[in-house]
Structures are given as C-alpha cells and as structure tokens.
C-alpha positions in Angstrom: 20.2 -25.7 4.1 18.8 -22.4 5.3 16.0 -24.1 7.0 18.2 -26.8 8.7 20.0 -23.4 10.2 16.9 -22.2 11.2 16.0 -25.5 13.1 19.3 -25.5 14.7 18.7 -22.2 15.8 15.2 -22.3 17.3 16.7 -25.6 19.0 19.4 -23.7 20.6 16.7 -21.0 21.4 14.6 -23.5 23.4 17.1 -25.2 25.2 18.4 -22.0 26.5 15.3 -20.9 27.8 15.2 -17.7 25.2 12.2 -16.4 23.4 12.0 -17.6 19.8 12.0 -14.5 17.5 8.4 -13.6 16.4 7.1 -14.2 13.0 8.3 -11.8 10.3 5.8 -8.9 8.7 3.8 -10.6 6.0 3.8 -9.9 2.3 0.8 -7.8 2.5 1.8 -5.8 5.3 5.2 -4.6 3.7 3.2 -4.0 0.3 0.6 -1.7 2.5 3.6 0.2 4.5 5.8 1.1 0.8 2.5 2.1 -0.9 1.7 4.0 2.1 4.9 5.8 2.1 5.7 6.2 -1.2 2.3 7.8 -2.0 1.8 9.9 1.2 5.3 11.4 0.1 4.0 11.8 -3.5 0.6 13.4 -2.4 3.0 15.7 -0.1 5.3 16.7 -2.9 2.5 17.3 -5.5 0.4 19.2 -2.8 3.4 21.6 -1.7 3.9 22.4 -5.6 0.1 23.7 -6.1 0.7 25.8 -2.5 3.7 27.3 -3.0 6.6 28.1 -5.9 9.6 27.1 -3.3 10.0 23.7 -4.7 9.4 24.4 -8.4 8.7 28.1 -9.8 8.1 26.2 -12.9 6.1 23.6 -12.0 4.1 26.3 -9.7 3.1 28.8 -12.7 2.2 25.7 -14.9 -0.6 24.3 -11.8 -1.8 28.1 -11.5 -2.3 27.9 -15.5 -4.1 24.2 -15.2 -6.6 25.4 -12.7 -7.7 28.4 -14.5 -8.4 26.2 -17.7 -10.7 24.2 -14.9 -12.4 26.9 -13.3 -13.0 28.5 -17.0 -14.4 25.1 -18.3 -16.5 24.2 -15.4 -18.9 27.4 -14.9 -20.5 26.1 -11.9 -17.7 26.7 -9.7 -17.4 30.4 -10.7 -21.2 30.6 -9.8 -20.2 28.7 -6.1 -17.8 30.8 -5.5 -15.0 29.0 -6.1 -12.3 30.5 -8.3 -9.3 29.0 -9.3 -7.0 29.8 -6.3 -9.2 28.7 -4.1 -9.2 25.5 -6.0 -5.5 25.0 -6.5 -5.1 25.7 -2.6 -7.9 24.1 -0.8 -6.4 20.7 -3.5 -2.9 21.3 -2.6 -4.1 21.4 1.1 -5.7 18.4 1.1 -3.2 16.5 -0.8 -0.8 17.4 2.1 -2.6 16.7 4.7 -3.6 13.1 3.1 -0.2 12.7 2.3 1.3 13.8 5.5 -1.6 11.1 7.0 -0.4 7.9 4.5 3.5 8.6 5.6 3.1 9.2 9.2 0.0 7.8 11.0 -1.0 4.9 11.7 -4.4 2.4 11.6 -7.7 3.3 10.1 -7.1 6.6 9.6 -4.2 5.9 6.7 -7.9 4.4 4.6 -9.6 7.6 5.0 -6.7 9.5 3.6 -6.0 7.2 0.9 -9.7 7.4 0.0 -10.0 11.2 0.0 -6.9 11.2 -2.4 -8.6 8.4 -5.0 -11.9 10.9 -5.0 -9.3 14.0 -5.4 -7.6 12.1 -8.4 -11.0 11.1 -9.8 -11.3 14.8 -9.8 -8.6 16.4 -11.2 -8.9 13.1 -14.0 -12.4 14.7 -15.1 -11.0 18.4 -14.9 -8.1 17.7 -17.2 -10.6 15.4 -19.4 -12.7 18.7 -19.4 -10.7 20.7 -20.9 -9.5 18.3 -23.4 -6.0 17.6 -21.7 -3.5 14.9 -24.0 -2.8 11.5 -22.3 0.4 12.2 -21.5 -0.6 15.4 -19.5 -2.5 13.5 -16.9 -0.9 9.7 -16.8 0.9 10.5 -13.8 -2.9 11.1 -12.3 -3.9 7.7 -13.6 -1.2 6.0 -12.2 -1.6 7.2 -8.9 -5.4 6.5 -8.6 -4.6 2.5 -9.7 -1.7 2.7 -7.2 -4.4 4.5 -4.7 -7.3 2.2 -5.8 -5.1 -1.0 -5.4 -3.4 -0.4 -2.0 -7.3 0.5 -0.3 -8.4 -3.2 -2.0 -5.2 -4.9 -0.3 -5.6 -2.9 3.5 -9.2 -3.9 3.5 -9.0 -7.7 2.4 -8.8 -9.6 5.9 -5.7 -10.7 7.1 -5.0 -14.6 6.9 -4.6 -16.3 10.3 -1.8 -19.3 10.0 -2.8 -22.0 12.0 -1.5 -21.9 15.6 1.8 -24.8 15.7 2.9 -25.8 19.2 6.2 -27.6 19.4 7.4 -30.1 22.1 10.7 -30.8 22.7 11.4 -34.5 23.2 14.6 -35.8 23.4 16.2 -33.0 21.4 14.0 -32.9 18.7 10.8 -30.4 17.8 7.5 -32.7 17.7 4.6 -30.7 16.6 1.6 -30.7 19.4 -1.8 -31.6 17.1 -4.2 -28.8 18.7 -6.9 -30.5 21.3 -9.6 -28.2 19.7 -9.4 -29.4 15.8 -12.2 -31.2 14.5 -11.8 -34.7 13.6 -10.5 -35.3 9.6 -14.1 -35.4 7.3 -16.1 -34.1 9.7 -17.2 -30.4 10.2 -17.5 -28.6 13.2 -21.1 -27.1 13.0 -21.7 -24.3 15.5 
C-alpha cells in the first residue's frame, strides 16, 4: 500500500521532469545526532552546575562538598597544586565546552569531545570509587560513560554504501538498469 504510493509518486516525479526526493537520514545517523544532542546538553547542564550556583544552589554546595572529599582522598593533587576549586572548575569547564561541542558543531570534532568527556567520566568514576561513594551516588556517571562509550563505537563504525539502482522508464513503468561495472555472478573481481 504505502509502497505502491510511493511508486506512484516517483512515477509522477519522472514524468514531470522533477527531482526525486533524496534518500532519507539512515538509522545510524539519527541515533549519532540524538546522542549527540542529548549528551552535549547533559555535559552543558552538569558543567554549568559545578561553575556556578545559578541553576541549583543546592546542587552547587553538594559538587563543592564532592570535590573536597576528592582532593582530600587523592594527596597527589594537593602536592600538584591542584586544590579542589581548581578541580571542580577546570571539570565544569571542560564539560561545557565538550558539551557545547556535541550539541552544536559539526564532523570530527563532535569525536574529540565525546572522547574527552568518556576520560572525564572515567575520572570522576575513580574519584567517587576513592572515597567510597554508594552506587547510587555515581549511576548517573555510569550511565553516561555507556551512553558516551556506545555513541563513539556507532560514529566510528564505517557507513554502509547501498548499491547504486538506476531506473529506466519504459513504457510507463520503472525497469531497473543492471550496472555495466558488476562482476559476473560466481566470479570475483580480483584487483
């Protein structure tokens, strides 16, 4: 049924001389795009909460608290330097940014930013197993790092090519065109 409609309306297409639509986004592409927006808003939200106590005054106090427990279990960073604003801020900062990066830019660079966020989640997953953290204080963290971890695997596996299909019109009716260039059935084209 729907594909006779769409028959009819590639026929009427051709005959009137206009462009056929093009081929619809792919499965993989839409899955890449949600992920891509959905956690570049995340990172951006969870980032802004560790910067500033705008959005949450609440959630704000309870990050400061977190990343002293951090900087107090890890004694390293204290001899680095690195104390626990600087911690809390230079993270916020690069959740943002990563986040701001996954919603709003396209290409290559949307792979670097998700992989910056998976290392920062690997992070802060050893920080609150550090200091002894329950489950359910860190899930969220978890979850995001499979949702990280599985939209990287799906925007690096190659894109699958469908063969190209020609169509010939002849006397009304779409005739496939076999392409001149495909090797003969059984036998492989060696190169």
């Amino acid at each position: 049924m729907v594909s006779d409609q769409l028959v009819q309306g590639r026929r009427a297409a051709a005959e009137a001389g206009r462009p056929l639509p093009g081929p619809m986004a792919s499965p993989r592409t839409v899955t890449i795009v949600a992920l891509s927006v959905a956690l570049g808003l995340f990172f951006v939200f969870m980032g802004t909460i560790k910067l500033t106590p705008r959005l949450s005054k609440d959630a704000y106090n309870e990050m400061k608290r977190a990343y002293k427990s951090y900087v107090r279990a890890l004694p390293v960073l204290k001899k680095m330097g690195v104390n626990s604003i600087l911690l809390r801020k230079s993270i916020g900062a690069l959740e943002v940014a990563c986040g701001i990066v996954m919603t709003l830019v396209p290409g290559r660079p949307k792979d670097v930013a998700n992989f910056f966020l998976l290392l920062l989640v690997l992070a802060v997953l050893f920080f609150h197993q550090l200091v002894g953290d329950p489950l359910k204080r860190y899930a969220h963290a978890l979850v995001f790092g499979i949702l990280l971890t599985c939209r990287l695997l799906i925007a690096r596996q190659p894109e699958e090519q469908p063969p190209e299909k020609r169509i010939l019109m002849v006397n009304g009716d779409e005739q496939p065109v076999a392409h001149e260039a495909a090797p003969e059935k059984g036998k492989v084209k060696v190169s």
